[in-house]
C-alpha positions in Angstrom: 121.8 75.1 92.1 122.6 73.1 89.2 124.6 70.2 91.9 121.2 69.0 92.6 121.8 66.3 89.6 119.3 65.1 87.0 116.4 64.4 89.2 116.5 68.1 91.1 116.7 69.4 87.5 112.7 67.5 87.1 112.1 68.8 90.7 109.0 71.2 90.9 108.5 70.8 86.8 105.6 73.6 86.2 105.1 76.7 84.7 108.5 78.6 84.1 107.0 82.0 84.3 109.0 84.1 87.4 106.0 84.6 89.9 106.1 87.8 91.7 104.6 89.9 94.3 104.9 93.5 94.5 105.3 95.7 97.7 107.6 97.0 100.4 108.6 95.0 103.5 108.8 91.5 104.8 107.0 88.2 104.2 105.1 86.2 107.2 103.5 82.9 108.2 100.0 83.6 107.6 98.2 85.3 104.9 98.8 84.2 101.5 98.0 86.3 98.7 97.2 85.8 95.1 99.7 86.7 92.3 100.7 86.9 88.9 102.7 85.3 86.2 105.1 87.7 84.4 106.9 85.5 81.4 110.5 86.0 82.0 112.8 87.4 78.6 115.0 90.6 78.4 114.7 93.9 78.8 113.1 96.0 76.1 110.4 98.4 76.5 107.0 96.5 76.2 108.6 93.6 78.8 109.5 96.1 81.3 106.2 98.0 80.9 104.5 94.4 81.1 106.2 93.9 84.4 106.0 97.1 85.5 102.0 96.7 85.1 101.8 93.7 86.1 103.7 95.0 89.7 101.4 97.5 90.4 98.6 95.0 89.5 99.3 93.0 92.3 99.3 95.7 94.9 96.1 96.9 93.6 97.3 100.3 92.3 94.4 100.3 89.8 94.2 102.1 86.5 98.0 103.0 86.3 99.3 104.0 82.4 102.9 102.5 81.9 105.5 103.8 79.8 108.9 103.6 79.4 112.0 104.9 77.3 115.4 103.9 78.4 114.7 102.3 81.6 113.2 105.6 82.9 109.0 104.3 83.8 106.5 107.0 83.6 103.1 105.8 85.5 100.1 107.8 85.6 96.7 107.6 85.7 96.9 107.1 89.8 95.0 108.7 92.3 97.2 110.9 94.1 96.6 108.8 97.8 98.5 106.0 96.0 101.3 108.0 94.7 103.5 107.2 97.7 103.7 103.7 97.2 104.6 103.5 93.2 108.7 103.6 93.7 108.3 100.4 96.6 106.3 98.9 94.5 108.2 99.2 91.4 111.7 98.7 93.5 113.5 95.5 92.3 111.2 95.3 88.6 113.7 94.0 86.2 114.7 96.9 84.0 113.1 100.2 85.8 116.1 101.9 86.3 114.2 105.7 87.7 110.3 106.3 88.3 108.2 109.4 87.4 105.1 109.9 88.6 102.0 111.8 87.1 98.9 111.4 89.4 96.6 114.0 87.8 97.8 114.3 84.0 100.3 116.9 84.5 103.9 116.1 85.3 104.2 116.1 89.0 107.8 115.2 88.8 110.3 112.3 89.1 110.7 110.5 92.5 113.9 108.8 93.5 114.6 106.0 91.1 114.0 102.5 92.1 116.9 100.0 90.2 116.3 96.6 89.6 119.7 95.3 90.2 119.4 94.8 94.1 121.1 98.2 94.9 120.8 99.2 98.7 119.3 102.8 99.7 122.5 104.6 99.5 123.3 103.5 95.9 120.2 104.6 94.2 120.0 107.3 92.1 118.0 110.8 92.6 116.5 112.4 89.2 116.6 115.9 89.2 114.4 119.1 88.0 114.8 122.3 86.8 113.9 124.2 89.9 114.8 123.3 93.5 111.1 122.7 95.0 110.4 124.8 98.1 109.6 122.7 101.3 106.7 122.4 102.8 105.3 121.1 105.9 105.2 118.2 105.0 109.1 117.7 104.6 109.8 118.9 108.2 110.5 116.0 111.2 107.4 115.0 113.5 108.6 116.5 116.2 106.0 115.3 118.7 107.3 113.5 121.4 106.3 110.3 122.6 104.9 111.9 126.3 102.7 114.1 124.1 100.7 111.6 122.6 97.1 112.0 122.6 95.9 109.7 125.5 92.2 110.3 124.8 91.8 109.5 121.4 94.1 107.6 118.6 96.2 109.2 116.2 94.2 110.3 112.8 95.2 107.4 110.2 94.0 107.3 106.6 90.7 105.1 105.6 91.9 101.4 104.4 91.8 101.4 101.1 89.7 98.5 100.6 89.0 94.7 102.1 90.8 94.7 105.9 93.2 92.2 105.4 91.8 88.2 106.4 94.2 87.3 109.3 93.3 86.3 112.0 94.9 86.7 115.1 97.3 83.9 115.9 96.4 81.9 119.3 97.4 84.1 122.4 98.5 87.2 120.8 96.2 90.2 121.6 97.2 92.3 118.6 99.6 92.5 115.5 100.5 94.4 112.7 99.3 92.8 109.0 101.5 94.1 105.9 99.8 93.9 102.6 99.8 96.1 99.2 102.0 98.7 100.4 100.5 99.1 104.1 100.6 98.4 107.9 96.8 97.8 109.2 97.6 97.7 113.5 94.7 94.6 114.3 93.2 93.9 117.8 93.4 95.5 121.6 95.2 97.7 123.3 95.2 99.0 127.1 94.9 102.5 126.2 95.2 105.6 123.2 98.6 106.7 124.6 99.7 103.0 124.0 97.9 102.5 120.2 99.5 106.0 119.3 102.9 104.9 120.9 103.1 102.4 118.4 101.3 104.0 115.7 104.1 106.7 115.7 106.8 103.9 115.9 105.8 102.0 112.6 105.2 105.3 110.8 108.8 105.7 111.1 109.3 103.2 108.7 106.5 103.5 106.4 105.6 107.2 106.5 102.1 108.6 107.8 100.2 107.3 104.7 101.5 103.7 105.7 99.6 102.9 109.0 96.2 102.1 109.1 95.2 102.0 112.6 92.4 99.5 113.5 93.1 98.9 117.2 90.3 98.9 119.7 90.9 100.3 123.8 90.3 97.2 125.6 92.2 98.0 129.5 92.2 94.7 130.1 95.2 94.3 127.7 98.7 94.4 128.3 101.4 96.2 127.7 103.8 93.2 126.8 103.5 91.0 123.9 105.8 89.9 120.9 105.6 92.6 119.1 104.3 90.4 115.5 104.0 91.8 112.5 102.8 89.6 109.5 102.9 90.7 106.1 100.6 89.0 103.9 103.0 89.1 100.7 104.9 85.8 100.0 108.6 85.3 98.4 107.8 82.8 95.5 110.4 81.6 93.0 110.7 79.7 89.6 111.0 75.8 89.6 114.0 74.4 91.4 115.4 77.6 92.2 116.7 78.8 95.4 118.3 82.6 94.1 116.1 85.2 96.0 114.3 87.2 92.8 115.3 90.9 92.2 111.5 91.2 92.8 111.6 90.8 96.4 114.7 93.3 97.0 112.5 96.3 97.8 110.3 94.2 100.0 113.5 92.8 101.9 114.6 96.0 102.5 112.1 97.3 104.0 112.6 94.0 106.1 116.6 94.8 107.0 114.8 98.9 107.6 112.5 97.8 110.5 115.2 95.5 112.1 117.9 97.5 112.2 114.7 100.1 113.5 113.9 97.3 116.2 117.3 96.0 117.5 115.0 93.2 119.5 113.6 91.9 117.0 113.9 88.6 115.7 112.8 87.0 112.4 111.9 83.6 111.0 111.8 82.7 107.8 110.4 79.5 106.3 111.3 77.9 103.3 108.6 75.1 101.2 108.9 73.5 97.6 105.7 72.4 95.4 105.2 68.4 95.6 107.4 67.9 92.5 110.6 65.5 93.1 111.7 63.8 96.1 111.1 64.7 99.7 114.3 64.9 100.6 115.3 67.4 97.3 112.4 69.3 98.5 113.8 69.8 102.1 117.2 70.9 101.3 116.0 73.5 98.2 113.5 74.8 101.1 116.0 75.4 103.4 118.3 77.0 100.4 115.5 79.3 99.7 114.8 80.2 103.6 118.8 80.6 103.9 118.9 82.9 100.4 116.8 85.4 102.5 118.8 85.5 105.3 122.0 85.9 103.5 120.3 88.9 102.2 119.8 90.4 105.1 122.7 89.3 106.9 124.7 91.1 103.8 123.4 94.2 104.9 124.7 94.0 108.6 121.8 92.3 110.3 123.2 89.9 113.2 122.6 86.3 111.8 121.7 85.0 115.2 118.7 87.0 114.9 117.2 85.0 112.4 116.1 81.7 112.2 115.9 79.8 108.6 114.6 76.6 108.5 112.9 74.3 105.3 109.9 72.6 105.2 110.1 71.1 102.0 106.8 70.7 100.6 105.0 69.1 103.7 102.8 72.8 104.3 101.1 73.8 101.0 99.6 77.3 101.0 97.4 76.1 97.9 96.3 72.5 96.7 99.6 71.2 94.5 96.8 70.4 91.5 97.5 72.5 88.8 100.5 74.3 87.4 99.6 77.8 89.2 98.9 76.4 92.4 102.5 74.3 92.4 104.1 77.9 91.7 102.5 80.1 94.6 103.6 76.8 97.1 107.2 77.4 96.2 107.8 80.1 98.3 109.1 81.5 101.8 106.9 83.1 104.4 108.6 85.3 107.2 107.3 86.1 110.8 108.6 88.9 112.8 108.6 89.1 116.5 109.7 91.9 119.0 108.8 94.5 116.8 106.1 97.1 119.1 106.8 95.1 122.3 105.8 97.1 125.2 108.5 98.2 128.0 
């Protein structure tokens, strides 16, 4: 970015920590959440545990030890629900190069490794152990089939873990899915069980049982046919006057290129905005360099570019008040809606 000239280089002057938010998925149009500064620097041990902590933090993954020797993070201290989501969150954390996991204070045995340099699923790494585990039934394929689904009650999801996401339903839409720390809570109505459970089953295929929080409510009324929206309540911000998508957001984008190439009619919009540093018309073109820096992403890993939409709104939507040096860096950010995703036939 450094053609922008000398006045783009004192666009958005504010703090120049990296801001980052921690999870697995995609961004969205509503629902902004708080986050953290990590101070950016290399790579040894106590900075990667910093960041590492500091990731896990933000998805509220409370109590979590850190440690690290040669890029290999040991967390523990978790409870054992939460274990699931440590390797997404950790994904894309400058200098984890492979995750263990101990969720009761004894070894429970490394998980596929998470690297930080952007590496898609199928060049991560796999540490090994001593013994082969034995499967268990929790390893084999849900093979129940969609005309099997209970059609007098809903599919048994797990408790939300705390506060129901604050979203409200956007004008028109009878129900949506909201994406935040690591989960999928399914908001509003639906016609019937069979049709909840339908697309119950259908997100846990990208986020695993644990992921879906079901909250729908059996209205008849309802109808089968909507766009499909999915918001998730985690913003893409970045440091002052910089449009390069942050290694923090690769295993949250992933997650986005999973549930598209999941959903082949789904379509996704991303939106870029600046803080109210520089000149308006600075601001509109990093924005759109932002929005665009997200859908070269996921363009680079085959998704059809007519399928999404990029556009930049420079710094005319603020999330937060541009008044102080925090608030400037949670505004420079892009927010992504999805649509088509749990439309009805």
């Amino acid at each position: 970015m450094s053609g922008f000239g000398t006045q783009q280089r004192r666009n958005e002057r504010g703090a120049a920590s990296r801001w980052a938010v921690a999870g697995v998925g995609v961004v969205a149009l509503l629902g902004v959440i708080g986050v953290t500064a990590v101070a950016q620097g290399g790579s040894d041990g106590s900075e990667v545990v910093t960041r590492a902590e500091a990731a896990l933090e933000r998805a509220d993954i409370s109590g979590a030890e850190v440690e690290e020797r040669d890029g290999v993070v040991t967390v523990s201290g978790v409870d054992a629900d939460q274990t699931a989501r440590i390797p997404d969150v950790l994904a894309g954390v400058e200098g984890v190069e492979d995750i263990k996991i101990d969720a009761s204070g004894a070894a429970t045995g490394p998980v596929e490794s998470a690297t930080g340099d952007g590496a898609s699923e199928d060049e991560t790494t796999t540490t090994t152990t001593d013994e082969e585990a034995e499967p268990d039934e929790t390893d084999q394929p849900d093979e129940t089939a969609e005309a099997d689904l209970p059609t007098d009650e809903f599919l048994t999801t797990p408790e939300p873990p705390g506060a129901v996401p604050d979203v409200p339903l956007p004008e028109g839409a009878e129900r949506m899915g909201v994406y935040q720390g690591g989960k999928l809570y399914l908001i509003g109505d639906v016609p019937s069980y069979e049709e909840g459970n339908r697309r119950i089953t259908a997100t846990r295929e990208i986020l695993g049982e644990d992921g879906v929080i079901n909250l729908y409510e059996v209205d008849a009324d309802t109808s089968t046919n909507d766009d499909g929206l999915i918001i998730v309540a985690e913003p893409f911000v970045f440091p002052p006057n910089s449009a390069v998508l942050p290694e923090e957001f690769f295993g949250l984008a992933e997650i986005g290129v999973a549930i598209m190439k999941r959903f082949p009619n789904a379509e996704m919009k991303i939106t870029g905005h600046t803080d109210t540093s520089g000149s308006a018309e600075l601001n509109t073109k990093l924005s759109q360099d932002r929005a665009d820096s997200l859908k070269t992403y996921m363009v680079d890993r085959e998704i059809e570019p007519d399928r999404i939409s990029a556009e930049g709104k420079g710094s005319s939507e603020p999330a937060f008040p541009n008044d102080t040096a925090a608030n400037r860096a949670k505004n420079r950010r892009i927010e992504v809606s999805l649509e088509g995703i749990l439309k009805g036939e």
